[in-house]
N, CA, C and O atoms as CSV, one atom per row, in Angstrom:
chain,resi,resn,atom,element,x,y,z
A,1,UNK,N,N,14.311,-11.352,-11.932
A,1,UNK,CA,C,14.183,-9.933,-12.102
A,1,UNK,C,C,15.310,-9.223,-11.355
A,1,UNK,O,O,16.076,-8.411,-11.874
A,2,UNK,N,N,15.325,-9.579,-10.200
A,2,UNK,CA,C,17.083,-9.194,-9.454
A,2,UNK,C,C,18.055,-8.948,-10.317
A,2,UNK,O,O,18.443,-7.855,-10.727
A,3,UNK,N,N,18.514,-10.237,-10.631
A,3,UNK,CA,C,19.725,-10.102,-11.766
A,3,UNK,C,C,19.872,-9.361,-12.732
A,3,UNK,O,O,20.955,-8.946,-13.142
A,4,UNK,N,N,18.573,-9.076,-13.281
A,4,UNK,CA,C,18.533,-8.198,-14.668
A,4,UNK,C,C,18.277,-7.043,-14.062
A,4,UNK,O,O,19.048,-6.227,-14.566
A,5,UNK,N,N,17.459,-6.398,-13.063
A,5,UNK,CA,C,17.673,-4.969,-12.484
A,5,UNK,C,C,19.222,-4.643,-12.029
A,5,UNK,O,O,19.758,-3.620,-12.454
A,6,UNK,N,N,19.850,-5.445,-11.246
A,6,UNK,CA,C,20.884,-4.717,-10.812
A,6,UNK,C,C,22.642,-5.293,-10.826
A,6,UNK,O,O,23.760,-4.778,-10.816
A,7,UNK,N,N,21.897,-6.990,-10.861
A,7,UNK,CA,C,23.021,-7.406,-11.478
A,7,UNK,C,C,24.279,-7.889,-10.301
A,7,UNK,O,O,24.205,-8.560,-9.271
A,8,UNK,N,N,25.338,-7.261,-10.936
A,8,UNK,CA,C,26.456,-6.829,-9.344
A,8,UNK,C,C,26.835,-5.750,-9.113
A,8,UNK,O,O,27.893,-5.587,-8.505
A,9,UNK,N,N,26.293,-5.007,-9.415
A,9,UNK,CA,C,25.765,-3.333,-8.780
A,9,UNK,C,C,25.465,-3.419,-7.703
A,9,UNK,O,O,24.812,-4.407,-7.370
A,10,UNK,N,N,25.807,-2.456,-6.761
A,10,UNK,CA,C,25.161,-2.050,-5.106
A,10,UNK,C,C,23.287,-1.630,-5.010
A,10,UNK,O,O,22.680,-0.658,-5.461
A,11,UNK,N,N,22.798,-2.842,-4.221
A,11,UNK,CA,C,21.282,-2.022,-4.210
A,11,UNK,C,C,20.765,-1.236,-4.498
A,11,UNK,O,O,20.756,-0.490,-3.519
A,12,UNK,N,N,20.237,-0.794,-5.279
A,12,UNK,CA,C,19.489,0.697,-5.499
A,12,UNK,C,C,18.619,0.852,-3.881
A,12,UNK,O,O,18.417,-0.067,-3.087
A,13,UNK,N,N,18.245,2.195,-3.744
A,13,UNK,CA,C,17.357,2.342,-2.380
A,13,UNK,C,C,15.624,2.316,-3.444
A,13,UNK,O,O,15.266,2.655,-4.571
A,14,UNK,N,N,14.883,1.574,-1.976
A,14,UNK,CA,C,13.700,1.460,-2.388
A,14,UNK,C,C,12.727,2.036,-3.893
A,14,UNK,O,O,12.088,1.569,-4.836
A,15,UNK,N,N,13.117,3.226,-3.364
A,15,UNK,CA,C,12.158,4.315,-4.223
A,15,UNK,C,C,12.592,3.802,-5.870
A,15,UNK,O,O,11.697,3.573,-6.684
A,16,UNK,N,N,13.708,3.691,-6.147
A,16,UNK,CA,C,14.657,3.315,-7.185
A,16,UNK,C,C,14.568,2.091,-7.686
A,16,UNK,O,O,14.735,2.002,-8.902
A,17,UNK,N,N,14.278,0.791,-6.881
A,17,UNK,CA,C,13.848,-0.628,-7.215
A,17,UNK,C,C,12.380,-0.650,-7.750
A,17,UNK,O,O,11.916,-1.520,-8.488
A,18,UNK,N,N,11.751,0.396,-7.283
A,18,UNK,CA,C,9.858,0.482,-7.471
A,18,UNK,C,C,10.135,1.287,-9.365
A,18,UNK,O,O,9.401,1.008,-10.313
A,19,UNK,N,N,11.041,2.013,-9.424
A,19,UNK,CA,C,10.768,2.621,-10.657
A,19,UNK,C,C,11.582,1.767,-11.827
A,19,UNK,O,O,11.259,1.736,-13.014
A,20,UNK,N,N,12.429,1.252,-11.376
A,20,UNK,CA,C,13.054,0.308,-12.718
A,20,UNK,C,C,12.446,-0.717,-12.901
A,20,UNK,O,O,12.689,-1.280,-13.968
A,21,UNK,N,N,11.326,-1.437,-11.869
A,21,UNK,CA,C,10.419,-2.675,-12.285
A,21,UNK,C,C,9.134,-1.904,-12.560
A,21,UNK,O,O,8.412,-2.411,-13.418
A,22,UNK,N,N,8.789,-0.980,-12.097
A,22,UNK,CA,C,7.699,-0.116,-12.736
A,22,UNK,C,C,7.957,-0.347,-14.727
A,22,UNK,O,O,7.319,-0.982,-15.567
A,23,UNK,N,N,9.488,0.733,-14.821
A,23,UNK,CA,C,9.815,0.771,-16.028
A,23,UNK,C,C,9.695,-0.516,-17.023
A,23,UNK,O,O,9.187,-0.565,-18.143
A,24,UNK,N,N,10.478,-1.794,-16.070
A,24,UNK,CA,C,10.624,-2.947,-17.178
A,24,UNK,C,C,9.323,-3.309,-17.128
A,24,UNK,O,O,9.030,-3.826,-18.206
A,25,UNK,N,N,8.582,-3.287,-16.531
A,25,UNK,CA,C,6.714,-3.821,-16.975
A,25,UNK,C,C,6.652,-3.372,-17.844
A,25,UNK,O,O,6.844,-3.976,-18.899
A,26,UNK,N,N,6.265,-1.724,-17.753
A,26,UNK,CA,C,5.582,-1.006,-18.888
A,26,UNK,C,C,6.413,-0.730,-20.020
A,26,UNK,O,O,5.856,-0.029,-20.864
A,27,UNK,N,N,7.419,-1.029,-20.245
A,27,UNK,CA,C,8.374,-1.090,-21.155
A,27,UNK,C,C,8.310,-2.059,-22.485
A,27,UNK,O,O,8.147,-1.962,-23.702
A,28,UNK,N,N,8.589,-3.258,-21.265
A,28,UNK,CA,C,8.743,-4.455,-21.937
A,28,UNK,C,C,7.538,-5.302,-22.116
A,28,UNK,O,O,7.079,-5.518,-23.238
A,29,UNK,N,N,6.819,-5.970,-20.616
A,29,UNK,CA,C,6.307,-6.861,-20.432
A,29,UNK,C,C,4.790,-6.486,-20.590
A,29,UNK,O,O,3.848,-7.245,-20.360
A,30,UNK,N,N,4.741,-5.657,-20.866
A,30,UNK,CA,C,3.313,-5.318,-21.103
A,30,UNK,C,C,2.754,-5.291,-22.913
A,30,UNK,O,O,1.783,-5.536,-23.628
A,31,UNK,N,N,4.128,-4.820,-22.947
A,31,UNK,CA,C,3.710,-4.567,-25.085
A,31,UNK,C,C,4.221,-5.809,-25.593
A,31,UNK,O,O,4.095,-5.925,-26.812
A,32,UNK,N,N,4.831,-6.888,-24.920
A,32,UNK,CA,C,5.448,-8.145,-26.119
A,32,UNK,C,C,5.242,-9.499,-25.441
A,32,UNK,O,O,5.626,-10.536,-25.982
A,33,UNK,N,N,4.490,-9.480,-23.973
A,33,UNK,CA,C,3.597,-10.996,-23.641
A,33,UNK,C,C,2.673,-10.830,-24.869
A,33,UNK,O,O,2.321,-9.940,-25.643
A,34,UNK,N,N,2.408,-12.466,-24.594
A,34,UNK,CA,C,1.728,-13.115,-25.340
A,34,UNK,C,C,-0.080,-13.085,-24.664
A,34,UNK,O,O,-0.437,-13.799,-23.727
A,35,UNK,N,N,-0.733,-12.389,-25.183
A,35,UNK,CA,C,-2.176,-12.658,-24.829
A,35,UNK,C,C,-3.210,-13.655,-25.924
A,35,UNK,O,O,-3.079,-13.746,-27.144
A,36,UNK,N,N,-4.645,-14.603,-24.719
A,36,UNK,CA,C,-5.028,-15.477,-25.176
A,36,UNK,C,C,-6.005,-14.364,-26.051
A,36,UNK,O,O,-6.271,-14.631,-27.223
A,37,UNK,N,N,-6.461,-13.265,-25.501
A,37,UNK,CA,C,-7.701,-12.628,-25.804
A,37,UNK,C,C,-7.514,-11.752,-27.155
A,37,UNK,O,O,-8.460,-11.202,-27.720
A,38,UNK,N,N,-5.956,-11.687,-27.668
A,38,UNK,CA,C,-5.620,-11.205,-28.234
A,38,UNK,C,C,-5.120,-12.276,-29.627
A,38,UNK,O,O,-4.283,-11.838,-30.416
A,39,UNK,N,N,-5.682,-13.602,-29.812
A,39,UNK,CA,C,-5.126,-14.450,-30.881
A,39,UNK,C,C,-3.917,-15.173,-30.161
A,39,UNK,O,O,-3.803,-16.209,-30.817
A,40,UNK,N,N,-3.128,-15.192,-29.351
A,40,UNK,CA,C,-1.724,-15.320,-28.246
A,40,UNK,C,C,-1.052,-14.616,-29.285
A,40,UNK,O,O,-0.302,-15.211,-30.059
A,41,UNK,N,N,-1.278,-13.322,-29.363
A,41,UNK,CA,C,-0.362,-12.373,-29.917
A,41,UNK,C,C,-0.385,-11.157,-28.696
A,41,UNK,O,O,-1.208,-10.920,-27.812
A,42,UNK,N,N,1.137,-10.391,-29.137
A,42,UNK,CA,C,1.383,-9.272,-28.020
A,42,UNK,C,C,0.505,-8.241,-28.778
A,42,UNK,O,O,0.230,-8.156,-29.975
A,43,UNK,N,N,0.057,-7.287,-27.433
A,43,UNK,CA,C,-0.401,-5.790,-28.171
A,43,UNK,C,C,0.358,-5.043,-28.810
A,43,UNK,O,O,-0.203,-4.135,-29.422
A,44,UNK,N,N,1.586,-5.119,-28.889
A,44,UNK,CA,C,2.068,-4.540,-30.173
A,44,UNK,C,C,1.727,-5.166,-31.547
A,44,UNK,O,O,1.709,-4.600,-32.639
A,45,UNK,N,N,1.496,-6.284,-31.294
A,45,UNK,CA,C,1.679,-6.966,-32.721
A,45,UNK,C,C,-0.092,-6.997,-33.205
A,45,UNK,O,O,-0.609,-6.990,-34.322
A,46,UNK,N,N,-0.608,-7.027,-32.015
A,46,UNK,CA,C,-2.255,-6.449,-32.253
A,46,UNK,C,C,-2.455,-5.176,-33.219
A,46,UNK,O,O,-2.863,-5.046,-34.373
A,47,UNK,N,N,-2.013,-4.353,-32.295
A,47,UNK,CA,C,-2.528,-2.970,-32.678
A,47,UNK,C,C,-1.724,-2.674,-33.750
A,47,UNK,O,O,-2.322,-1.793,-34.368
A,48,UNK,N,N,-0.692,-2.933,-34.307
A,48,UNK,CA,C,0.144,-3.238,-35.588
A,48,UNK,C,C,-0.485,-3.639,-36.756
A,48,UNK,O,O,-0.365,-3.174,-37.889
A,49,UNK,N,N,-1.284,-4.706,-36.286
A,49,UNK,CA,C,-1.679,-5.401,-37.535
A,49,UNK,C,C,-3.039,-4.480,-37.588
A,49,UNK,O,O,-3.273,-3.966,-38.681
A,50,UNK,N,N,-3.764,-4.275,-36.740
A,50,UNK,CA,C,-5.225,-3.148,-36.930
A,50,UNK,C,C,-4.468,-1.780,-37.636
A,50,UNK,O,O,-5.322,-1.670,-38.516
A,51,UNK,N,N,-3.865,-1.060,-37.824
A,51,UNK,CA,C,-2.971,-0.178,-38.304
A,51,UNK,C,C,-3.122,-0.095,-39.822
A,51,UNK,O,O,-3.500,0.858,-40.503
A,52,UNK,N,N,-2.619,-1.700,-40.306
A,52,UNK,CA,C,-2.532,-1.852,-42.097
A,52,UNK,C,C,-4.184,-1.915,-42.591
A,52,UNK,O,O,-4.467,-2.021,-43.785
């Protein structure tokens, strides 16, 4: 997660590290893991398919 937040960029200060892994959770890792409770499909691809 280091590498992909900042890379070889200079540290962000605290407040700033809490909101870009805040961001990549709720961004990313929350709508396109794989859940068991969900078929091992992501909630996007859940609530997608309830949609049609």
């Amino acid at each position: 997660m280091k590498n992909e937040l900042i890379g070889t960029q200079p540290r962000p200060g605290r407040s700033a590290a809490h909101a870009a892994i805040f961001k990549g959770i709720e961004s990313w890792y929350n709508l396109h893991r794989l859940h068991s409770s969900l078929g091992y499909r992501s909630p996007a691809d859940y609530e997608a398919a309830l949609a049609v």
